[in-house]
N, C-alpha and C positions, 0 to 999 in steps of 0.2 A: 620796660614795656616795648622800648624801640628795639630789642636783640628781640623777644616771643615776634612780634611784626615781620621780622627778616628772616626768623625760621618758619614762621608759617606760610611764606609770603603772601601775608597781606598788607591793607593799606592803615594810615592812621586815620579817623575821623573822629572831629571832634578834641583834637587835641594837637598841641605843636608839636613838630617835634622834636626842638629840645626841652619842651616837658617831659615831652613821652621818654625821652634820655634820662631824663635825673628819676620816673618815676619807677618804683622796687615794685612787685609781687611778694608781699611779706606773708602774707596767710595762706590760704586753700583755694584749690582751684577746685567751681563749684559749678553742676550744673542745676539745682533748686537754689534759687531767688532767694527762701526762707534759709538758709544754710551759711549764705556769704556771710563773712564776714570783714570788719577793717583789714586791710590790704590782700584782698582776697582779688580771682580773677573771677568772674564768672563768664561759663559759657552759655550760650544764648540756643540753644538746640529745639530747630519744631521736633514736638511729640505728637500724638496720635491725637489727644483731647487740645492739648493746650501750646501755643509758641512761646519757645522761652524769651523772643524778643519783645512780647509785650509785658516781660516782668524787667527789663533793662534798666529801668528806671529806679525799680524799687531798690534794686540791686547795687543802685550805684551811692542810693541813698543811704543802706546800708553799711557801708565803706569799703565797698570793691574798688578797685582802680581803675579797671577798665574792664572792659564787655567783649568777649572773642565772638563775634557775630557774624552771618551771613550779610550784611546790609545795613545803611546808618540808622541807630536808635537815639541818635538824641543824647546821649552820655558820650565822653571819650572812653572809644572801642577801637578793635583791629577789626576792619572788612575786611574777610576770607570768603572768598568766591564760594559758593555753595556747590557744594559734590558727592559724597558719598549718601549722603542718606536722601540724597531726592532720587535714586534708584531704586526701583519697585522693592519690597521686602523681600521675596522670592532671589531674585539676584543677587539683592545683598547678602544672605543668609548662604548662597553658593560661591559667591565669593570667600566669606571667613570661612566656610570649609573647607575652601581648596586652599587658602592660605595654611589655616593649622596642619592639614592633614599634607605639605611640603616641609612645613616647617619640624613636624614630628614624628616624619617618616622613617620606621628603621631603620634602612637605608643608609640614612647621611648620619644615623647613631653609629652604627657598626662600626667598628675598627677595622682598617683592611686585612684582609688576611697575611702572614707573613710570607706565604710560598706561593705561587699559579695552585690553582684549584682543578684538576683532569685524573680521567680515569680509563680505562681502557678494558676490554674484558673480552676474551676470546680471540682466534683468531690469529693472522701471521702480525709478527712485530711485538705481542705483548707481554714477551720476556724482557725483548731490549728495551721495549717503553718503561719495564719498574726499575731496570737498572739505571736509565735514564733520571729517572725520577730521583731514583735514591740518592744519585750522585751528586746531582741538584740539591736534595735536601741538607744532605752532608756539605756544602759551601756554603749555605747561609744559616 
């Protein structure tokens, strides 16, 4: 629980921390309350209807180990500063499109090409320019 705390960086609350040392994440990281289970993590996420931090408790009764939350609930949890999702929807939503749509750009799929890529057509030089080329092509 103390290594998830140091990658997320958050804080411990509610818990020591060499408890939080010896304790495992053995089950599902969950964010429905009704789902955890024994050594499960549950995340604590507001939704539209309902916060998942006024289910923490039940969650913890359940036998989750600790509560990945914005703010102390009362159960041993990690506090993580609250960020992406208190960003209007609108923003957020152009945000994960510009992520995916960098991340799965042709572009960075394509393989380079082997040789420079140019052409030439009419005009004085465009004999020597294909012989140029050829010769080029011919060393690599």
């Amino acid at each position: 629980m103390a290594e998830i705390a140091e990658i997320v960086g958050g804080r411990l609350d509610g818990i020591s921390a060499q408890e939080a040392r010896q304790a495992r994440v053995t089950g599902t990281v969950e964010f429905d309350s009704r789902q955890v289970g024994p050594g499960g993590l549950f995340l604590a996420l507001p939704g539209a209807r309902v916060d998942g931090h006024d289910h923490a408790r039940g969650a913890a009764e359940a036998g989750a180990v600790a509560v990945l939350a914005a703010r102390p609930v009362g159960v041993p949890a990690i506090v993580v500063p609250p960020t992406a999702w208190h960003v209007p929807k609108y923003l957020r939503w152009n945000m994960i499109r510009t992520g995916l749509a960098q991340r799965c750009s042709p572009r960075r799929q394509r393989s380079r090409p082997r040789s420079p890529v140019g052409s030439r057509r009419g005009g004085y030089g465009s004999s020597g320019s294909r012989a140029r080329r050829a010769r080029r092509r011919q060393r690599t």
